[in-house]
C-alpha positions in Angstrom: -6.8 21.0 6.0 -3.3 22.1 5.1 -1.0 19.3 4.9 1.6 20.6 7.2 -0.9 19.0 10.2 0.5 16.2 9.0 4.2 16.4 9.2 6.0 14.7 12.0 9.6 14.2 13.0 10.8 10.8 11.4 14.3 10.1 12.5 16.0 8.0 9.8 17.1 5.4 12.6 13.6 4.7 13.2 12.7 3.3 9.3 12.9 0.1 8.8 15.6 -1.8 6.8 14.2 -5.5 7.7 11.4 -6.8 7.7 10.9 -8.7 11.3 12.1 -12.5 11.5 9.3 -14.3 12.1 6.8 -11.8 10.1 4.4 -12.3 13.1 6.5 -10.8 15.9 6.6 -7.6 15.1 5.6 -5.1 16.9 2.0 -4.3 17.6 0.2 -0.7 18.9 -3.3 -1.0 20.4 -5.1 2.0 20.3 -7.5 1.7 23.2 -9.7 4.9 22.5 -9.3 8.5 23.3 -8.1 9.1 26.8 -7.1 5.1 27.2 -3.4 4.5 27.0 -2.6 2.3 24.0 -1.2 -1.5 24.5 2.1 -2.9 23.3 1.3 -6.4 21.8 2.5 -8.5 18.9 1.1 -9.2 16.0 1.0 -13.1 16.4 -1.4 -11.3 19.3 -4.0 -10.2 16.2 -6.4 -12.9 16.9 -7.0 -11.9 20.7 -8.4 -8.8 19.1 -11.1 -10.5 17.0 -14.3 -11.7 17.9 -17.3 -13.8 16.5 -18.6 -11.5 14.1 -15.9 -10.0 12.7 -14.8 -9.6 9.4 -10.6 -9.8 8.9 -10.4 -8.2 5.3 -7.0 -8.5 3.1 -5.3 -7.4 -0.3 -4.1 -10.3 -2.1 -2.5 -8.4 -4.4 0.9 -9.7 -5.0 4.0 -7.0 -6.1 5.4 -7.3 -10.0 8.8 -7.6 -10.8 8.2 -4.4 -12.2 11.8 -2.5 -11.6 13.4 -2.2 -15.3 17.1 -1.3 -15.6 17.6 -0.8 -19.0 19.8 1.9 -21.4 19.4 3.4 -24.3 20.5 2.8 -27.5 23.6 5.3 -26.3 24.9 3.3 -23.7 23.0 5.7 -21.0 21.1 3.7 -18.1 17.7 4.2 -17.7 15.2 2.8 -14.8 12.0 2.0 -16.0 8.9 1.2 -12.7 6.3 -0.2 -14.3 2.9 0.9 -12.7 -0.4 -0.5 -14.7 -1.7 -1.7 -18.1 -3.5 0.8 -20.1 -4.8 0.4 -23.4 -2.8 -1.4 -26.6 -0.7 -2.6 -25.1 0.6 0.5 -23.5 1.3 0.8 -19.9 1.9 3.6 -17.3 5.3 3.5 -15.7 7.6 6.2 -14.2 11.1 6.7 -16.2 13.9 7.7 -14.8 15.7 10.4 -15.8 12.9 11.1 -17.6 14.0 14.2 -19.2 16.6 12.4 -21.0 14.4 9.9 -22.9 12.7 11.6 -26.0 8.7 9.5 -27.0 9.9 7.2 -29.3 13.1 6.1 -28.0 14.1 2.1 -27.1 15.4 1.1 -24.5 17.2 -2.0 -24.3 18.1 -5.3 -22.1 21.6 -7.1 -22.9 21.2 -6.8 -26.5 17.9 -6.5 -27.8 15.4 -3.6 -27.7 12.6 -4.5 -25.1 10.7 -1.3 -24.8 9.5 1.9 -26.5 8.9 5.2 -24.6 5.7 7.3 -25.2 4.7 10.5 -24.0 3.9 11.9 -20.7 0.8 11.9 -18.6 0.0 14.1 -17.0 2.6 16.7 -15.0 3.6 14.3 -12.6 6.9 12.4 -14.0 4.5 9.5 -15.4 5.1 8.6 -19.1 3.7 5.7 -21.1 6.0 2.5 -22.0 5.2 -0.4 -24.6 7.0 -3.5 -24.0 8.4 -5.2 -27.2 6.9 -8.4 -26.8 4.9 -9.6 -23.3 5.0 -7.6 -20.8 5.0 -10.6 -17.9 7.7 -12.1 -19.9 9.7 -8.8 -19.4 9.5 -8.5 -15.8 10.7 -12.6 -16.1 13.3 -11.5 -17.7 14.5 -8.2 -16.3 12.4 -7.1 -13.7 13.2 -6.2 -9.6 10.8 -6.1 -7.2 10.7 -2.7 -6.5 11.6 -1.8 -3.1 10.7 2.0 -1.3 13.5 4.1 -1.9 14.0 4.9 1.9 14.8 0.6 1.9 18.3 1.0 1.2 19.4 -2.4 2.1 19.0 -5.3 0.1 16.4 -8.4 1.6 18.2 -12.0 1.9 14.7 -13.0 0.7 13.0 -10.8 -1.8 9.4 -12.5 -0.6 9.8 -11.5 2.4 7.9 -8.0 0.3 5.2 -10.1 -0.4 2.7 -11.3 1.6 1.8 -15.2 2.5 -1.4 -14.8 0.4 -0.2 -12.9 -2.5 -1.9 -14.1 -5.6 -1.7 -11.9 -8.9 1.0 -10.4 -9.8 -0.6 -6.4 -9.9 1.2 -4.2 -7.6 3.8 -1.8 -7.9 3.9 -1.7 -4.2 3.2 -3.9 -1.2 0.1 -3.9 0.4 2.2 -4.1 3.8 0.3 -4.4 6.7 -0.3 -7.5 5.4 3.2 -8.2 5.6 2.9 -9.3 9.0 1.1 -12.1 9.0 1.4 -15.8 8.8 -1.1 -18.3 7.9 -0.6 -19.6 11.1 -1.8 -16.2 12.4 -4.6 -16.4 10.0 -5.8 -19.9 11.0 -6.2 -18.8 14.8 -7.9 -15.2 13.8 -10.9 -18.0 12.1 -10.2 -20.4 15.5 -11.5 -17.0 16.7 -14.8 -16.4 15.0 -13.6 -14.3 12.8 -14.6 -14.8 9.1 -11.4 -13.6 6.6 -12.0 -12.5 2.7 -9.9 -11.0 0.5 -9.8 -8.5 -2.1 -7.4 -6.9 -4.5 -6.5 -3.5 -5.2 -3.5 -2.7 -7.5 -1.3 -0.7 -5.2 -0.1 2.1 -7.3 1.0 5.8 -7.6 -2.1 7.0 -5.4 -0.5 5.0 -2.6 2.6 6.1 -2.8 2.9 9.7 -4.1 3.9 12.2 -2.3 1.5 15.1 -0.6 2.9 18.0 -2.4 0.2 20.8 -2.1 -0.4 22.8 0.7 -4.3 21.8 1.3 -5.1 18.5 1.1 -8.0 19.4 -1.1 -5.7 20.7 -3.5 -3.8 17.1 -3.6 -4.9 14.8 -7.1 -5.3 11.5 -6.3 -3.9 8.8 -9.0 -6.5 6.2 -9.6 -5.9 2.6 -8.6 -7.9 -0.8 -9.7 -9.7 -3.1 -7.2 -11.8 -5.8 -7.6 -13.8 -7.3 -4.7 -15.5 -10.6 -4.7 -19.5 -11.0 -4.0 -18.6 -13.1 -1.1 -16.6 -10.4 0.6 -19.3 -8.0 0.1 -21.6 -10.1 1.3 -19.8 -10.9 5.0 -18.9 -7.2 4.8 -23.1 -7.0 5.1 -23.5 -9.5 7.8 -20.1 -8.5 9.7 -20.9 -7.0 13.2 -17.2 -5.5 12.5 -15.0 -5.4 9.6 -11.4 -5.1 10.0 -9.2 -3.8 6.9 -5.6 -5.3 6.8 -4.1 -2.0 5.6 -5.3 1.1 4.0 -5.3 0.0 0.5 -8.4 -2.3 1.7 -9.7 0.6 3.6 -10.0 2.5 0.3 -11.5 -0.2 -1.6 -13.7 -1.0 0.4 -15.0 3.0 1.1 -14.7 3.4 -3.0 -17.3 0.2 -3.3 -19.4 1.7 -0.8 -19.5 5.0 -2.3 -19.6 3.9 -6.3 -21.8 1.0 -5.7 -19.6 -1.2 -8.2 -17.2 -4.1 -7.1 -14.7 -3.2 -9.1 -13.1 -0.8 -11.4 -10.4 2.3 -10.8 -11.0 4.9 -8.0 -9.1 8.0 -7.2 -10.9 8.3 -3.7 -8.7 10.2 -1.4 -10.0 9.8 2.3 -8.8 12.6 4.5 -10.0 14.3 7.6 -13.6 14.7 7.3 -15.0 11.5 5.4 -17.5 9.4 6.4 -16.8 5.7 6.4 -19.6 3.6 5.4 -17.7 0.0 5.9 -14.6 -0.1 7.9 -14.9 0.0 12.1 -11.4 -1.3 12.7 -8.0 -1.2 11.2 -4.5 -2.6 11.0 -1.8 -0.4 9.4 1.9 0.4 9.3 2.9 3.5 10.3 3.7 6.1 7.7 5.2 9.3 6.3 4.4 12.3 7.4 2.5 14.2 4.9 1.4 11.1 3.0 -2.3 10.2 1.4 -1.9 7.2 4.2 -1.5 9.3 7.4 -4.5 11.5 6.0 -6.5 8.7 6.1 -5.6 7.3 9.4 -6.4 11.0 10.6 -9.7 10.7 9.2 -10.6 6.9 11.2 -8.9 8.1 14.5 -8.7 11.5 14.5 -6.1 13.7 15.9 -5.1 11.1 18.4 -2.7 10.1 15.5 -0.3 12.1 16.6 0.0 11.2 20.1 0.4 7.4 19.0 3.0 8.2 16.7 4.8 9.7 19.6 4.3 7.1 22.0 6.0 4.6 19.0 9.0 7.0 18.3 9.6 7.0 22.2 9.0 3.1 22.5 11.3 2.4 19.9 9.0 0.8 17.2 10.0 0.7 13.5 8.0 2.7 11.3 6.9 2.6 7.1 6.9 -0.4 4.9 9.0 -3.0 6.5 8.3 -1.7 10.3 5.9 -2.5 12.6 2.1 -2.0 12.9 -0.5 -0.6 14.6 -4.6 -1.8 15.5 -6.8 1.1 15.7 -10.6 1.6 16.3 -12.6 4.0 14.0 -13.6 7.2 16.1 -17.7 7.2 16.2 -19.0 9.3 14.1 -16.2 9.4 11.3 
């Protein structure tokens, strides 16, 4: 599939600068099916879409303070993300300008050295970083939550970027659709019948790199860590329908099924043309054009995708991290 089926028109006026005030009334799409027309709800609605038997599935992953602004022993600012741990202390982060900071170099905060620059990994502007001293006390000390870049405009509260469940501090990114909701929400999806678990997947590069190769199948996928609890496997089993809160769950769950481990690192890119094994249902932002994310929402609905993303442009709804959402069905058969 080349990855120009997946470019849309995204006028800037349509990305989200805010997230909405209360989280649960944003927006909600209802996909209804091919041929159906879909349904403008709210998200407080969620729970009127459940059912006995379900399965409500979320990332409880909760976003690091993992933006550094630091210099160099020059005087010359560098920006240091943070991305995951790797071995000896060593951790993968993207530098910027990267160019500019030779392996070896320190970087400093106020007036002590904090970090050391290695070399790079791979061809993708990722480079490895050792904090001088503990890393968590770092991102204490000097660390942002990192915000998209297409978020220009500062949040009056920086949790409003993490959601109401977030537990370890592992993410680069937010796991957003889960931005939406409240426990209040949550509460009525179990008044429901539906059973809710959680998981955690360390949202990382593979989430949110950019599609730069012409085919999909040419595109690497960055690994990411997850680790899923017995007991969500197990109601995963019994569920007549499990429901991902957002693709990062969608992948985890897919890379479980497909590895037969619980946890560990998967680079599992879901495109058009994979076979889900665990997911029926799904609630998700809505995304870039040419991202890994809108290639996997092509492969649950289809090319119906497009025709949705329409219908929200011309309804006005707010679109990526911060924006509004969508609930969609998996196609039979995919």
């Amino acid at each position: 599939m080349r990855t120009s089926e997946l470019h849309y028109e995204l006028p800037d006026a349509a990305i989200a600068q805010q997230p909405a005030e209360p989280r649960d009334s944003s927006r909600l799409l209802v996909d209804r099916g091919s041929g159906a027309p879909p349904e403008h709800r709210l998200t407080r609605d969620l729970p009127d879409l459940l059912s006995p038997g379900d399965v409500l599935v979320v990332n409880d992953s909760r976003v690091m303070s993992a933006r550094l602004k630091l210099r160099k022993a020059t005087g010359g600012r560098v920006e240091v993300l943070l991305l995951e741990p790797g071995n000896d202390g060593w951790w993968s982060a993207l530098v910027r300008p990267g160019r500019r900071v030779r392996p070896g170099a320190e970087l400093w905060f106020e007036e002590q050295p904090v970090l050391e620059v290695g070399g790079r990994i791979g061809d993708d502007g990722r480079r490895w970083v050792r904090p001088i001293g503990d890393a968590d006390a770092l991102m204490d000390r000097a660390g942002e939550v990192p915000l998209p870049p297409y978020v220009t405009e500062e949040l009056a509260d920086v949790e409003l970027y993490q959601t109401v469940y977030a537990d370890r501090p592992v993410s680069a990114a937010a796991p957003t659709a889960g931005l939406h909701l409240t426990k209040e929400v949550l509460e009525r999806c179990r008044e429901a019948g539906a059973v809710v678990c959680k998981l955690e997947l360390a949202v990382g590069t593979a989430t949110f790199t950019p599609v730069m190769a012409e085919k999909l199948e040419d595109h690497v996928m960055h690994t990411e860590s997850y680790r899923i609890p017995e007991s969500t496997l197990a109601a995963c089993v019994r569920a007549e329908r499990v429901v991902a809160v957002g693709t990062t769950v969608v992948r985890a769950l897919e890379s479980a099924a497909a590895t037969g481990s619980a946890s560990g690192s998967t680079d599992l890119f879901i495109k058009p043309g994979h076979q889900f094994t665990v997911v029926d249902a799904m609630l998700t932002n809505f995304h870039l054009p040419r991202s890994s994310l809108l290639a996997l929402l092509a492969a649950f609905i289809g090319p119906r995708w497009r025709d949705l993303y329409e219908t929200a442009l011309a309804e006005g709804y707010r679109f990526l991290s911060l924006g509004d959402a969508m609930f969609c069905t998996r196609n039979p058969g995919q």
